[in-house]
N, C-alpha and C positions, 0 to 999 in steps of 0.2 A: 168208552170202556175198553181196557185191552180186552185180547184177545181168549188169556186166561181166566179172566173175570167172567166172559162170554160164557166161557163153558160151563163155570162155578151156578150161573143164571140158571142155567139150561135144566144143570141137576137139582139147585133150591127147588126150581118149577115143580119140577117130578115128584118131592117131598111133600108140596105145601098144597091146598086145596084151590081148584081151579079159578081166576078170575083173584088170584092174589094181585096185590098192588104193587105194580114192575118196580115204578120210582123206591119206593117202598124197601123192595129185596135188595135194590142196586146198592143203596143205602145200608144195608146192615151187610152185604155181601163186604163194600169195603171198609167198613169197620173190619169186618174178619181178620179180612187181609193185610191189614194194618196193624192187627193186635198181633197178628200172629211175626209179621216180619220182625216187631218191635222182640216176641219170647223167641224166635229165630237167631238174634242178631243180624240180621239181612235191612239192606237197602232197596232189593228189589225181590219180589213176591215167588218163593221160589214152588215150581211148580209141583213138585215132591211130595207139597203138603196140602194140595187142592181138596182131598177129601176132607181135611179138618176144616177148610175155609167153610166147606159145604155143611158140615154139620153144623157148624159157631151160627152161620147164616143161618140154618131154618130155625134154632133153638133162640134165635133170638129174633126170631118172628111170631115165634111158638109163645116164646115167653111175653110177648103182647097178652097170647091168651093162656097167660098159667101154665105155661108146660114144664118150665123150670121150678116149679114149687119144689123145694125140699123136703116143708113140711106142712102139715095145715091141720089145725085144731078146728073142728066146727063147732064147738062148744062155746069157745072163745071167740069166737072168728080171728085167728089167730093166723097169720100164713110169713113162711121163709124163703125165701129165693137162693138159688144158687149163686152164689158170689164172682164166682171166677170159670166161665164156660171153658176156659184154656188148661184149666187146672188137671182133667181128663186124662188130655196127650203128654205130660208131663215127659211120660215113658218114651212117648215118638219125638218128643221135641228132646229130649238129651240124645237117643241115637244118632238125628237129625245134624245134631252138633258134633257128636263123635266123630263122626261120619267126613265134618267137612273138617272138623281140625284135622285128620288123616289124612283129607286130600293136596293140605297146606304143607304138608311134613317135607322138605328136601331130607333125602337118605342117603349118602355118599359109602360107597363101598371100598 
């Protein structure tokens, strides 16, 4: 596992209740970081956006037990899940891009 994954571990940890299952976290950790490179545009994992990786990751250990429900009818037994955990940062992921299209610009004076 890099080095930046390591650390994403470390914070899941901190989130999730003691005696989680590592294999488990590593496993949706890089999922994270894979969805997220994919709304990035990036080939390699940029570190800028490790706290999203962190949240994608526990919400989607959470969501093992329900934590992602949208909605839930007890009536019915009725329940919805959140579709798209990335869907959130929208706002940090177009900065994210602003950001790097800016740093590509050649500006000739």
């Amino acid at each position: 596992m890099a080095a930046i994954a390591e650390i994403i571990l470390t914070s899941v940890k901190t989130r999730v209740e003691e005696g989680a299952n590592e294999d488990l976290l590593k496993e949706y950790i890089l999922t994270a970081m894979d969805r997220i490179k994919l709304r990035a545009g990036e080939d390699v994992f940029p570190g800028s956006l490790a706290s999203i990786a962190v949240d994608v990751a526990t919400a989607l250990y959470r969501n093992k037990y329900y934590e992602c429900i949208k909605t839930e009818d007890a009536n019915s037994i009725s329940t919805t899940f959140v579709d798209d955990l990335l869907a959130q940062y929208s706002v940090e992921f177009e900065a994210y891009k602003e950001k790097k299209g800016n740093e590509k610009v050649v500006r000739f004076l």
